[in-house]
C-alpha positions in Angstrom: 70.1 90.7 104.9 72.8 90.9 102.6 76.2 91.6 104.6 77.3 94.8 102.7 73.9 95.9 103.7 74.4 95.5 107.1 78.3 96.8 106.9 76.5 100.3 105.7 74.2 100.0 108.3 77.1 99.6 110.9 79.0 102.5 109.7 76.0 104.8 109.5 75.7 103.2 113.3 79.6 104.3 114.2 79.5 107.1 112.3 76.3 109.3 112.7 77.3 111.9 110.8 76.8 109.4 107.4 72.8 109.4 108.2 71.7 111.9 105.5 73.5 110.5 102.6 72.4 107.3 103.8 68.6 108.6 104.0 69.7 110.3 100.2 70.5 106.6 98.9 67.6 104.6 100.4 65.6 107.4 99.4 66.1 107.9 95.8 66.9 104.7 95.2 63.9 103.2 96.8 66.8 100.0 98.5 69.9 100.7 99.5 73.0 100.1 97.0 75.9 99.6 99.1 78.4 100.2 96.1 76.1 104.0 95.3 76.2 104.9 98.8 80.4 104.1 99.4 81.0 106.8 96.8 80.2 109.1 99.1 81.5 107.4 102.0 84.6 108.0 99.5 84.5 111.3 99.1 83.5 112.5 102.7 86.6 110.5 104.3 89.1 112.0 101.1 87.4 115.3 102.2 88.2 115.2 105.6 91.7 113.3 105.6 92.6 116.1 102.9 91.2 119.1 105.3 92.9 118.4 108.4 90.8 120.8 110.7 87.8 119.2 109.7 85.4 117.9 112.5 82.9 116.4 110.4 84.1 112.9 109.7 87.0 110.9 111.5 88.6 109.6 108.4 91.1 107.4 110.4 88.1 105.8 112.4 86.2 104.7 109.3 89.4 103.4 107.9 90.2 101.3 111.1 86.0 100.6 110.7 87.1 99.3 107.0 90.6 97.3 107.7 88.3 95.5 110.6 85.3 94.3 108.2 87.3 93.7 105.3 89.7 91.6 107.7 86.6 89.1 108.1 87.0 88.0 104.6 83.2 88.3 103.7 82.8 88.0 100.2 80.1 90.7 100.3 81.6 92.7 102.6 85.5 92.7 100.4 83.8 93.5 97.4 81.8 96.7 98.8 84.9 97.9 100.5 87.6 97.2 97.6 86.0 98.4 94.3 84.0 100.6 96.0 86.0 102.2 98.7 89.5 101.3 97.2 89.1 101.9 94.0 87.8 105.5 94.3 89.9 106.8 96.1 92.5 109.3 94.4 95.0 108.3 92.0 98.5 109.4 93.0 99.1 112.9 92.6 95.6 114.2 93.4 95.1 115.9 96.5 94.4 112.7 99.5 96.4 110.5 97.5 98.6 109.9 100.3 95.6 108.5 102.6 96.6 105.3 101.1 100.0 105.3 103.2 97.8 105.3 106.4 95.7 102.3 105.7 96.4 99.5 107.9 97.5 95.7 106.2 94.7 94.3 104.8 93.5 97.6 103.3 97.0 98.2 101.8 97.3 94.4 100.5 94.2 95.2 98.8 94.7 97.9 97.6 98.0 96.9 95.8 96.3 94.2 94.6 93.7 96.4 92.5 95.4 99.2 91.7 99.1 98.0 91.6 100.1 101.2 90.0 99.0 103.5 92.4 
């Protein structure tokens, strides 16, 4: 199985709540696309790191989920995470911009790396 495959699968493990647009991807797409399915991991985590009484998702769980697998240095695994984790989320000035202060060192590395301006 290829590893960003099972690092979707993992998540969707730790974090339950990522089951239906999980079922959405495998479903329409008839095989999962790890770098489909992140967008949304994208969007939910920006959602709920920009609505702080928001239940649904613990944005700074799936971030510590993300600094730990992309800490493993698995080719697979970096690429899934940084241009399609990283690089979605919100260019500075947009509302959640500022989850990118709360990333831990390897996600902020990265991050600078790709998008140096922001």
């Amino acid at each position: 199985m290829n590893a960003a495959i099972q690092l979707v699968k993992d998540l969707v493990n730790q974090f339950p709540v990522l089951e239906d647009s999980y079922e959405t991807h495998v479903f329409n797409e008839g095989e999962l696309l790890p770098h489909v399915f992140f967008w949304d991991v994208t969007q939910d985590v920006v959602s709920s790191f920009v609505t702080p009484d928001s239940k649904v998702l613990d944005w700074r769980a799936v971030l510590s989920f993300l600094e730990e697998n992309l800490s493993k240095g698995i080719p697979e695994v970096n690429e899934a995470i940084c241009t399609s984790f990283l690089w979605y989320l919100p260019k500075p000035g947009n509302p959640g911009y500022e989850i990118t202060t709360r990333m831990g060192p390897t996600m902020t590395r990265r991050f600078q790396e790709i998008r140096p301006s922001g």
